[in-house]
N, CA, C and O atoms as a Tinker XYZ file with bonds, in Angstrom:
   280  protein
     1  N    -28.005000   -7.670000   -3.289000    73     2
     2  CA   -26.678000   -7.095000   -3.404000    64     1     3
     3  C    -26.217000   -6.698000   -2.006000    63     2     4     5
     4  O    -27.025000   -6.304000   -1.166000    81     3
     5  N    -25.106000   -6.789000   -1.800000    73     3     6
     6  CA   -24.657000   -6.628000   -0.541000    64     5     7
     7  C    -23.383000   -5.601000   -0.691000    63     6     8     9
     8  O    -22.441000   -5.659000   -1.481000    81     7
     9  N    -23.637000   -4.766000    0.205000    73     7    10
    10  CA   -22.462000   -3.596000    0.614000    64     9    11
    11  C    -21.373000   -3.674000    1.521000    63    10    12    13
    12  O    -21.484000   -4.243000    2.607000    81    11
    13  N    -20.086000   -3.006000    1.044000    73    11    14
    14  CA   -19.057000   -3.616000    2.570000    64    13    15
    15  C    -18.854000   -2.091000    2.718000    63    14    16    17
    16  O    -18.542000   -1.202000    1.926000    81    15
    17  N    -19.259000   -2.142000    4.525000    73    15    18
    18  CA   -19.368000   -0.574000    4.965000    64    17    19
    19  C    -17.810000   -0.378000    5.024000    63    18    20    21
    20  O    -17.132000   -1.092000    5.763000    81    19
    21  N    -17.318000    0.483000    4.330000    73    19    22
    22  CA   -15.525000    0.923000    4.355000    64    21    23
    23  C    -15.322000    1.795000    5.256000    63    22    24    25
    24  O    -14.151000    2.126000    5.443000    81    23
    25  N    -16.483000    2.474000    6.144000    73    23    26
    26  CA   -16.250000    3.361000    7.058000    64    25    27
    27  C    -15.905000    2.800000    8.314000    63    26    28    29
    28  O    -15.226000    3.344000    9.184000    81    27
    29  N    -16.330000    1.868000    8.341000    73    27    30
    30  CA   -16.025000    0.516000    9.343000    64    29    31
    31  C    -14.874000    0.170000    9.506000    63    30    32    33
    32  O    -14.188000    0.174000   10.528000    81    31
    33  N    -14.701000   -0.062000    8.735000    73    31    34
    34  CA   -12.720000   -0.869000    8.207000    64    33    35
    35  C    -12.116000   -0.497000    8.677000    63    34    36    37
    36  O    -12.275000    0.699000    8.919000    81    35
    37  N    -11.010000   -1.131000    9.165000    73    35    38
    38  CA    -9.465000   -0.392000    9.202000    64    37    39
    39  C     -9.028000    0.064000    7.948000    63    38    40    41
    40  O     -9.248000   -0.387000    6.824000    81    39
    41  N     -8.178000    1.319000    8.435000    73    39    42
    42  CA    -7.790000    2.032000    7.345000    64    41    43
    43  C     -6.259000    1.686000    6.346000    63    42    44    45
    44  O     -5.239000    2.155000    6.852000    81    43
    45  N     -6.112000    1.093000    5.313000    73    43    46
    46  CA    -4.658000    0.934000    4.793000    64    45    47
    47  C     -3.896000    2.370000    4.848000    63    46    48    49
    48  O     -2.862000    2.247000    4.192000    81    47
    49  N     -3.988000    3.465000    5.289000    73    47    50
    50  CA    -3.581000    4.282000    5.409000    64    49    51
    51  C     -3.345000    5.023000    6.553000    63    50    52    53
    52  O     -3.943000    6.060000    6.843000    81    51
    53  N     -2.396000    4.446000    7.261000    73    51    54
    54  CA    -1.936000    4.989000    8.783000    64    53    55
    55  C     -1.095000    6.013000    8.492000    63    54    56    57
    56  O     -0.450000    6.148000    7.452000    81    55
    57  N     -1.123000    6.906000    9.666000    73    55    58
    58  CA    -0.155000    7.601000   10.238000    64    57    59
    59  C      0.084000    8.878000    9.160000    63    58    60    61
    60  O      1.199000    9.201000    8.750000    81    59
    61  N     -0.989000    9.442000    8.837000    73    59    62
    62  CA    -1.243000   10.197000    7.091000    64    61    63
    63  C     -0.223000   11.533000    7.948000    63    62    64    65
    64  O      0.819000   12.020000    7.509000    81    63
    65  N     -0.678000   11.760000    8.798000    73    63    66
    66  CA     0.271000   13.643000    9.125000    64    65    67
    67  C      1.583000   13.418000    9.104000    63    66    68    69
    68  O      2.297000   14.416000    9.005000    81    67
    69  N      2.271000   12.004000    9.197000    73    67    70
    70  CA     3.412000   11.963000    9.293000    64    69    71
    71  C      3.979000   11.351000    7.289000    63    70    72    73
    72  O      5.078000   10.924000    6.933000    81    71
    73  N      2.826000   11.552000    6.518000    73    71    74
    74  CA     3.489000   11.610000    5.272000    64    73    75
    75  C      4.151000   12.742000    4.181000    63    74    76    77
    76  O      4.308000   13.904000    4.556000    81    75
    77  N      4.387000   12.474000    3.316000    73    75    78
    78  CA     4.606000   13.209000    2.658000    64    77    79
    79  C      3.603000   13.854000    1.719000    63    78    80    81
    80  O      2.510000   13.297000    1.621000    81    79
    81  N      3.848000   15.037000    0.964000    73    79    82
    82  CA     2.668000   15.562000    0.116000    64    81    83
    83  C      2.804000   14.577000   -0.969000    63    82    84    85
    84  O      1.783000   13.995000   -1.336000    81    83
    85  N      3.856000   14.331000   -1.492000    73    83    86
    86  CA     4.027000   13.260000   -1.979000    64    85    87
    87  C      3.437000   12.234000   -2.421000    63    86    88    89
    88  O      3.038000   11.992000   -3.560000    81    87
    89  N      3.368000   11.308000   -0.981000    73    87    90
    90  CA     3.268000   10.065000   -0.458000    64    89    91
    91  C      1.550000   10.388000   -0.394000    63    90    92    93
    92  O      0.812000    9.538000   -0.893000    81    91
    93  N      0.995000   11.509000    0.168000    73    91    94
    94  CA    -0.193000   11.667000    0.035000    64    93    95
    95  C     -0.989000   11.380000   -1.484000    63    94    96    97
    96  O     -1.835000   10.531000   -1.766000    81    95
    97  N     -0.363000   12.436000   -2.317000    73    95    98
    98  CA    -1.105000   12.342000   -4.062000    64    97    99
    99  C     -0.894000   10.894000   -3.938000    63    98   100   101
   100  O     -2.002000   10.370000   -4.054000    81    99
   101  N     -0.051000   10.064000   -3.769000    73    99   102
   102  CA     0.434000    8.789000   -4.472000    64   101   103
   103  C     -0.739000    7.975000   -4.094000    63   102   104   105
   104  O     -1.282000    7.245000   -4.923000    81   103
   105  N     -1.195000    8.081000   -2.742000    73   103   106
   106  CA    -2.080000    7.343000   -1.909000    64   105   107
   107  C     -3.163000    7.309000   -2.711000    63   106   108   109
   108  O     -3.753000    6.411000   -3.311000    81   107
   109  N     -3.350000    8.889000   -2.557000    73   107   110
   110  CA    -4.851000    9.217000   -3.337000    64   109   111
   111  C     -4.797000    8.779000   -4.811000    63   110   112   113
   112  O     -5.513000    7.877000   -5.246000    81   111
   113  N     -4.268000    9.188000   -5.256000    73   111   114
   114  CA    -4.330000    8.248000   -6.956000    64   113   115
   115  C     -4.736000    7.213000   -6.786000    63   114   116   117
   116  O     -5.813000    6.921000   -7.307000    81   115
   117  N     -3.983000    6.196000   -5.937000    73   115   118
   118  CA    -3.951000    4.530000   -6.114000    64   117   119
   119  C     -5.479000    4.560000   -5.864000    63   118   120   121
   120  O     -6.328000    4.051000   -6.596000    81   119
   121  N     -5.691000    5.233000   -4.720000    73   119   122
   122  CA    -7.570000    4.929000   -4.079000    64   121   123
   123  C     -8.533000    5.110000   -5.473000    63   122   124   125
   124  O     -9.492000    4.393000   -5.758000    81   123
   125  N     -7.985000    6.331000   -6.314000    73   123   126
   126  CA    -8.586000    7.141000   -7.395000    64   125   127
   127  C     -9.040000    5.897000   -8.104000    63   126   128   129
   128  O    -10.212000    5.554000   -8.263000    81   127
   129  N     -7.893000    5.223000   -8.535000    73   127   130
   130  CA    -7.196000    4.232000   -9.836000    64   129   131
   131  C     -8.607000    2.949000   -9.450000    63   130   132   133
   132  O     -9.304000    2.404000  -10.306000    81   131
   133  N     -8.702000    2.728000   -7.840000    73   131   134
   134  CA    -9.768000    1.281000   -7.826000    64   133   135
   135  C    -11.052000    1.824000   -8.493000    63   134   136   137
   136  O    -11.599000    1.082000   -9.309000    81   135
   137  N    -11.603000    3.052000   -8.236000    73   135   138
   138  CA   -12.949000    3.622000   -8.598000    64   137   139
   139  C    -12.840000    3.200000  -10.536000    63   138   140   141
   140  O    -13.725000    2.694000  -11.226000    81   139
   141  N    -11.591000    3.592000  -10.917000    73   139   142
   142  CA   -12.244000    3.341000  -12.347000    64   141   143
   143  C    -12.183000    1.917000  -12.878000    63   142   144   145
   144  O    -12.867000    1.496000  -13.810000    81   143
   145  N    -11.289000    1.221000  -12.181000    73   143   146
   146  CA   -11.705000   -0.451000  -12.369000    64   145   147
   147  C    -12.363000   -1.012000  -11.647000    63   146   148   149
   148  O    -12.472000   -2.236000  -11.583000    81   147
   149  N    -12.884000   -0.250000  -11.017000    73   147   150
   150  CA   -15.056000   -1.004000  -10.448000    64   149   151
   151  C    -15.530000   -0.381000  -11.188000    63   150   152   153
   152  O    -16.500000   -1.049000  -11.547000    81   151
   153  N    -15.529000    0.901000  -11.951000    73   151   154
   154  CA   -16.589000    0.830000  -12.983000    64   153   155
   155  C    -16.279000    0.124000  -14.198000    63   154   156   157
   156  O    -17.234000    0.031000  -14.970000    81   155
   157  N    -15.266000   -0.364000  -14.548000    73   155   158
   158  CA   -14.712000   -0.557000  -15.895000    64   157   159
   159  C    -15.548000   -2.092000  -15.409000    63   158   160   161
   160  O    -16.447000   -2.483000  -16.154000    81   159
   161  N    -15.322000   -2.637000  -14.575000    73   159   162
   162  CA   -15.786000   -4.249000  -13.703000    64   161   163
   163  C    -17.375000   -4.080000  -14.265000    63   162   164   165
   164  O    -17.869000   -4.978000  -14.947000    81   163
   165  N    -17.948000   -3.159000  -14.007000    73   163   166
   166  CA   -19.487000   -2.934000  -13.378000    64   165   167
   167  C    -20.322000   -2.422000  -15.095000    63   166   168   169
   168  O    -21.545000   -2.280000  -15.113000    81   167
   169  N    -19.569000   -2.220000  -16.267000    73   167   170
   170  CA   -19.901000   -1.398000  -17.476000    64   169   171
   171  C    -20.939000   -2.687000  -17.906000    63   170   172   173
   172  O    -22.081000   -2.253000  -17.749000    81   171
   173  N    -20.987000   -3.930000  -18.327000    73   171   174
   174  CA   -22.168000   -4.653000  -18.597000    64   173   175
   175  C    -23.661000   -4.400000  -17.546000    63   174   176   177
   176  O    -24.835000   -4.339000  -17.910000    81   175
   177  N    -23.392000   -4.350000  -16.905000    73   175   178
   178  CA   -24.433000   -3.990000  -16.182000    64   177   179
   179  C    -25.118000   -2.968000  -16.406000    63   178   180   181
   180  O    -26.295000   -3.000000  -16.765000    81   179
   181  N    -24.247000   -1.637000  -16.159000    73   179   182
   182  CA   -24.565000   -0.320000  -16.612000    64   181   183
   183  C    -25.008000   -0.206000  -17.955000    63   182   184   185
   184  O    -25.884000    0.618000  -18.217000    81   183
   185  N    -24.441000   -1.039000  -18.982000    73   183   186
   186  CA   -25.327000   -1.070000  -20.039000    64   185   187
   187  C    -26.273000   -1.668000  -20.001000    63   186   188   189
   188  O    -27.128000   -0.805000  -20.199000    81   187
   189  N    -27.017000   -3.035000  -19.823000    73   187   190
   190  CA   -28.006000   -3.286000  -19.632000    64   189   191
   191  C    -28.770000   -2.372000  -18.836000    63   190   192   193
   192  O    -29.820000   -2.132000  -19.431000    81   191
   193  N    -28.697000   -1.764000  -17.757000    73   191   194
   194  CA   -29.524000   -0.591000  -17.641000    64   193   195
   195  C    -30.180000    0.606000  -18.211000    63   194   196   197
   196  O    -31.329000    1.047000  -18.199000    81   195
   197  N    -28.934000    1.016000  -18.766000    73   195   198
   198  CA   -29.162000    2.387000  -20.053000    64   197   199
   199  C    -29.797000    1.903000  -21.019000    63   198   200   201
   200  O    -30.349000    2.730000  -21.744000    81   199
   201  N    -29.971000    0.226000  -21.426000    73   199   202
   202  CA   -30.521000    0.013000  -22.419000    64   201   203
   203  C    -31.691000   -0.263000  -22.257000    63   202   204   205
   204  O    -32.402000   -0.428000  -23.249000    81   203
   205  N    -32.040000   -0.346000  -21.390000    73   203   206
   206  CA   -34.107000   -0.526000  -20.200000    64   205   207
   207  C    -34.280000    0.802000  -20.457000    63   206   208   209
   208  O    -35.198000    1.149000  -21.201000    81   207
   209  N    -33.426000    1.732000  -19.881000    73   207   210
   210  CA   -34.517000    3.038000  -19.690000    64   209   211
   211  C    -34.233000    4.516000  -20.804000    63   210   212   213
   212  O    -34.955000    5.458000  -21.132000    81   211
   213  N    -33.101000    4.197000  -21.071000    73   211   214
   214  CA   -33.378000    4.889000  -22.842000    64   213   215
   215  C    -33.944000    4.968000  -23.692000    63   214   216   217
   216  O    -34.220000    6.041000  -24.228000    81   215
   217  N    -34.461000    3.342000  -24.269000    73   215   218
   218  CA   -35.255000    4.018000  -25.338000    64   217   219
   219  C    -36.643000    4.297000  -24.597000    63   218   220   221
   220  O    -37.407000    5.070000  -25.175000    81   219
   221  N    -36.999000    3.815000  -23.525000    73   219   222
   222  CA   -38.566000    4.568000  -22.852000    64   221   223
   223  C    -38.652000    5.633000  -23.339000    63   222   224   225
   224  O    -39.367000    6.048000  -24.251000    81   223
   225  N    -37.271000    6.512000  -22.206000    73   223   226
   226  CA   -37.580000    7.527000  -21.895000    64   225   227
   227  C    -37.421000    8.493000  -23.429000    63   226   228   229
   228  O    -37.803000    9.640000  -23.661000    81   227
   229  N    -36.760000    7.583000  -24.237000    73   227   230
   230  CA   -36.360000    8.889000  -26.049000    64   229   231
   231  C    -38.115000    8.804000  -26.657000    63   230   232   233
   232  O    -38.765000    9.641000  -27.283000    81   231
   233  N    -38.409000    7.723000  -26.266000    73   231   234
   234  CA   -39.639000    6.980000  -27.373000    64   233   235
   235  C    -40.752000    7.893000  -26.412000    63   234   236   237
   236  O    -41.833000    8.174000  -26.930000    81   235
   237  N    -40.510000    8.275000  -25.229000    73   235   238
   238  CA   -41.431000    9.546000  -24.261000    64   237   239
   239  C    -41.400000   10.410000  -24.514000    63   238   240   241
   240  O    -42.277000   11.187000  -24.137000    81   239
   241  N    -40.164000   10.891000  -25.469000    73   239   242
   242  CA   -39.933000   12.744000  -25.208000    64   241   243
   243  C    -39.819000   13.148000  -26.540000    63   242   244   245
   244  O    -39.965000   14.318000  -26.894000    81   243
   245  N    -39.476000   11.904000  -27.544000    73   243   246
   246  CA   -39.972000   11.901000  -28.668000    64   245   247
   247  C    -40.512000   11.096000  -30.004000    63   246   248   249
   248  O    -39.963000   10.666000  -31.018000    81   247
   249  N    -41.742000   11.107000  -29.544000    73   247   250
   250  CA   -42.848000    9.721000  -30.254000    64   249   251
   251  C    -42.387000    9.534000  -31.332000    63   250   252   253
   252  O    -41.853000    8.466000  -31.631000    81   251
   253  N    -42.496000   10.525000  -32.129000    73   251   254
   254  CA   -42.696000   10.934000  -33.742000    64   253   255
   255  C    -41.211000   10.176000  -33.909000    63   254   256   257
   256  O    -41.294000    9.192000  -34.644000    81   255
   257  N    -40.021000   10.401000  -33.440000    73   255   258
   258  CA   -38.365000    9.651000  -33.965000    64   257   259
   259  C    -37.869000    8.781000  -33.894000    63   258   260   261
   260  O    -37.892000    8.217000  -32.800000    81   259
   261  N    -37.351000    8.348000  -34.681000    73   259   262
   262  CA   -36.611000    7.119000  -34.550000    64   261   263
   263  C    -35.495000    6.868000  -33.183000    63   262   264   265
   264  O    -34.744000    7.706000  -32.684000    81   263
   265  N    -35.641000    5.732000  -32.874000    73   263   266
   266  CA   -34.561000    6.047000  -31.585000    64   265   267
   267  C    -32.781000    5.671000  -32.500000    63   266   268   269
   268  O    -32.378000    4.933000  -33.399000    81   267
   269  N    -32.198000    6.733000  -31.541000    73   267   270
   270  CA   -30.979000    6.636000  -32.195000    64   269   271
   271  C    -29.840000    5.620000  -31.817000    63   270   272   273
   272  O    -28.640000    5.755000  -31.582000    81   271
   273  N    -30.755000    4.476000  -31.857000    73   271   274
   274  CA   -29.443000    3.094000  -31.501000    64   273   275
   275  C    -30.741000    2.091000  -32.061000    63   274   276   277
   276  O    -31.903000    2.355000  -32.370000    81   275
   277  N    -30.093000    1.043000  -32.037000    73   275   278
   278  CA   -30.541000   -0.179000  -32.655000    64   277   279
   279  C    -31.292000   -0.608000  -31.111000    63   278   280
   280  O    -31.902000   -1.671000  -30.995000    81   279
């Protein structure tokens, strides 16, 4: 898997002291808005994960029960 360092980057966001408070929230939302469609992108995965180490760890902490998913 490979990472793109964003600290690196040029920034799409120049000249921020000369915005508005405005223009600021607006910015920040939009930035907000990519985080939940990379996870919404990334949710098969994340389930196949939760589904490796869930029932371990339920079937660890409690032998005796049924696990509560199929």
């Amino acid at each position: 898997m490979s990472f793109i360092k964003i600290t690196e980057q040029d920034s799409f966001y120049n000249d921020l002291e000369r915005k508005s408070v405005r223009e600021l929230l607006e910015d920040i939302n939009t930035e907000d808005q990519k985080v939940a469609l990379a996870v919404r992108r990334t949710i098969p995965k994340i389930e196949e994960l939760v589904l490796q180490i869930v029932p371990s760890a339920w079937h660890s902490r409690f032998p005796c029960m049924a696990q509560p998913f199929p």
